[in-house]
VEXDRENKE-443462 format. One line per 10 residues: their letters; for each residue z, y, x of C-alpha. Coordinates in Angstrom, 2 decimals. Each point is the difference from the previous one (the first is absolute). Layout:
<rs>
a) Z/Y/X; ...
</rs>
This chain:
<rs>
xxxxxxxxxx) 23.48/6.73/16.04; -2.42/2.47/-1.89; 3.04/2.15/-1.16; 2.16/0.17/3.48; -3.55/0.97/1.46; -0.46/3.19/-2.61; 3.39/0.54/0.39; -0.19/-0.05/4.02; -2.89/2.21/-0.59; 1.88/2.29/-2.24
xxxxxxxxxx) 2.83/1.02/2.61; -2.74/0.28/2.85; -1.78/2.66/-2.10; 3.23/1.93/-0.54; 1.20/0.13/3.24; -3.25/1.00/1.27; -0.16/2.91/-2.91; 3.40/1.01/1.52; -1.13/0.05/3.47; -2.74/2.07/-0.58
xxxxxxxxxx) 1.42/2.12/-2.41; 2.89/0.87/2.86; -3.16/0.82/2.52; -0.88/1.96/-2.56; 3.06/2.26/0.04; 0.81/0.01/3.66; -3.35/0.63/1.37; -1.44/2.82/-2.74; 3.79/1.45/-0.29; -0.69/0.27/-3.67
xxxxxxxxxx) 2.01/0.10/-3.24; -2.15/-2.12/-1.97; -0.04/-2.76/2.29; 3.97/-0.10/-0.20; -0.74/-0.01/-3.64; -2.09/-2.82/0.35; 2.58/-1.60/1.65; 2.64/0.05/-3.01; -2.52/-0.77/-2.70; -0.68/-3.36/2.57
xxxxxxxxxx) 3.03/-0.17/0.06; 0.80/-0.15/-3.82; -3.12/-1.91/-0.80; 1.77/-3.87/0.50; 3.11/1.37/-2.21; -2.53/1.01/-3.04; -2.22/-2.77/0.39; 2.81/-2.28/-0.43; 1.22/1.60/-3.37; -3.34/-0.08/-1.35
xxxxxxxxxx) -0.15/-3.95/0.60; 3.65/-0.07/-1.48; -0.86/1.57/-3.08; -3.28/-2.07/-0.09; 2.31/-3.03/0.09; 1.85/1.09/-3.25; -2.63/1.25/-1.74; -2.65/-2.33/0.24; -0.09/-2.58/-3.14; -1.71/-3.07/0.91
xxxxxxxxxx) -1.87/-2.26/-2.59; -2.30/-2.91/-0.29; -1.45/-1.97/-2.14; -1.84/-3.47/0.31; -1.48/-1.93/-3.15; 1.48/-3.68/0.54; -3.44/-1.92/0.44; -1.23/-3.34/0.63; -2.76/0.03/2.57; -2.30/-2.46/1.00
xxxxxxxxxx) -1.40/0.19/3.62; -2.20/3.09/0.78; 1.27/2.19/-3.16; 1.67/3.20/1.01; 2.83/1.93/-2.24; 1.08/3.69/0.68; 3.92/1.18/0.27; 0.75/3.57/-1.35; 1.99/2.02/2.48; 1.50/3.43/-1.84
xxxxxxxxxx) 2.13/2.54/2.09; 0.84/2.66/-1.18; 1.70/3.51/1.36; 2.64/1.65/-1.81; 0.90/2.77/2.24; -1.82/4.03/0.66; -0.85/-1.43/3.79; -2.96/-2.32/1.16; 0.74/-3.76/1.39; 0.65/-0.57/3.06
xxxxxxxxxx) -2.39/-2.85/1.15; 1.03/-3.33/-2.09; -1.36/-3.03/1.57; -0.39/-3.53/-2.72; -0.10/-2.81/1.96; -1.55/-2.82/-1.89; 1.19/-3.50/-0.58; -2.88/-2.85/-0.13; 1.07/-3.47/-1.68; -0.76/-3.32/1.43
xxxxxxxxxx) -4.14/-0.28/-1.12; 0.09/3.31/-1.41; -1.05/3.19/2.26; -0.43/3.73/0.07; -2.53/1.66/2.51; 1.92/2.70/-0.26; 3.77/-0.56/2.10; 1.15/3.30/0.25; -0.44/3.40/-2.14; 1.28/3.27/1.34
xxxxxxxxxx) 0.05/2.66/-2.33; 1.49/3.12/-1.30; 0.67/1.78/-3.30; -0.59/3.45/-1.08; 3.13/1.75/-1.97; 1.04/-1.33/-3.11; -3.35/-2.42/-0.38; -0.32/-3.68/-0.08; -2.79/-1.90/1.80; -0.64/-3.49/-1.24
xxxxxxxxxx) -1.53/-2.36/2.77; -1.98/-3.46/-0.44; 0.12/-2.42/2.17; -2.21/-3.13/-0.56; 1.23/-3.50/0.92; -3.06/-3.17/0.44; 1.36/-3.24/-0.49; -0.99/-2.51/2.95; 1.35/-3.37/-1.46; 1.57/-1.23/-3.15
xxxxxxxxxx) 3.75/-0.22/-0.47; 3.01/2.23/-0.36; 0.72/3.27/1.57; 2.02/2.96/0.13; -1.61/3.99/1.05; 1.74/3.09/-0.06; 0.98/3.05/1.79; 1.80/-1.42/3.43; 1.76/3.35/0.87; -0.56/3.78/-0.36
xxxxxxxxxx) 0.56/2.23/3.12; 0.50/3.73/-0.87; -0.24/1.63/3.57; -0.08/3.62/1.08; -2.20/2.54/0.97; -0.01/-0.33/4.01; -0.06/-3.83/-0.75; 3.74/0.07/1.95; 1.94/-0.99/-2.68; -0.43/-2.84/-2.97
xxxxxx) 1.93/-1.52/-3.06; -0.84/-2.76/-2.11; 0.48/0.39/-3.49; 1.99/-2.19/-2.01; -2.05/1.16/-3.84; -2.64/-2.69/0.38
</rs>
């Protein structure tokens, strides 16, 4: 529901832009305001082949010691991406998967990457009750710019 909302929100904003933008032209009669209206224009087109080249560019890594824990000890998971590319990230979202007695406060990280940098990320995981359980990365959402437009990477 969170990511049909941003993504509702997204197309509002544009359309709005574009409304205004074309007030912008007609009423003031001016050039830049018709150039305003191309760049607009061009904006959804770019942002989506910066999120494409995100999605192949983006190496995604983790690492989790395999512990035993008794109730109320914690571990930490070692989350490593890293961009291989000349351009920034677009915004990469890690969505976090809690075991059965084992829990992250943190759900969700949204994030981005400079040019050809890694950022390592640590999440920590408190064990509630004794027994057997599985964590991990759940999915990874690579969206773009305007927030229009989203892939999911398959490199986890």
């Amino acid at each position: 529901m969170k990511r049909k909302f941003g993504i509702v929100k997204g197309i509002i904003s544009y359309i709005l832009a574009l409304m205004m933008t074309i007030v912008f032209a007609l009423f003031l009669n001016a050039s830049v305001g018709w150039f305003m209206l191309i760049a607009l224009i061009l904006a959804p087109v770019l942002s989506v082949f910066f999120a494409f080249i995100s999605k192949h560019s983006v190496k995604i890594d983790f690492h989790m010691p395999e512990v035993k824990l008794s109730k109320g000890d914690c571990c930490e998971m070692t989350i490593t991406l890293k961009n291989t590319t000349i351009f920034p990230t677009t915004p990469i979202e890690i969505e976090i998967l809690n075991g059965e007695g084992v829990f992250s406060k943190e759900t969700g990280i949204i994030t981005t990457i400079m040019p050809l940098s890694q950022k390592t990320i640590k999440v920590t995981f408190d064990a509630v009750i004794c027994g057997k359980s599985m964590v991990g990365i759940k999915n990874v959402v690579i969206s773009d710019y305007l927030g229009i437009f989203s892939f999911k990477s398959k490199r986890t």
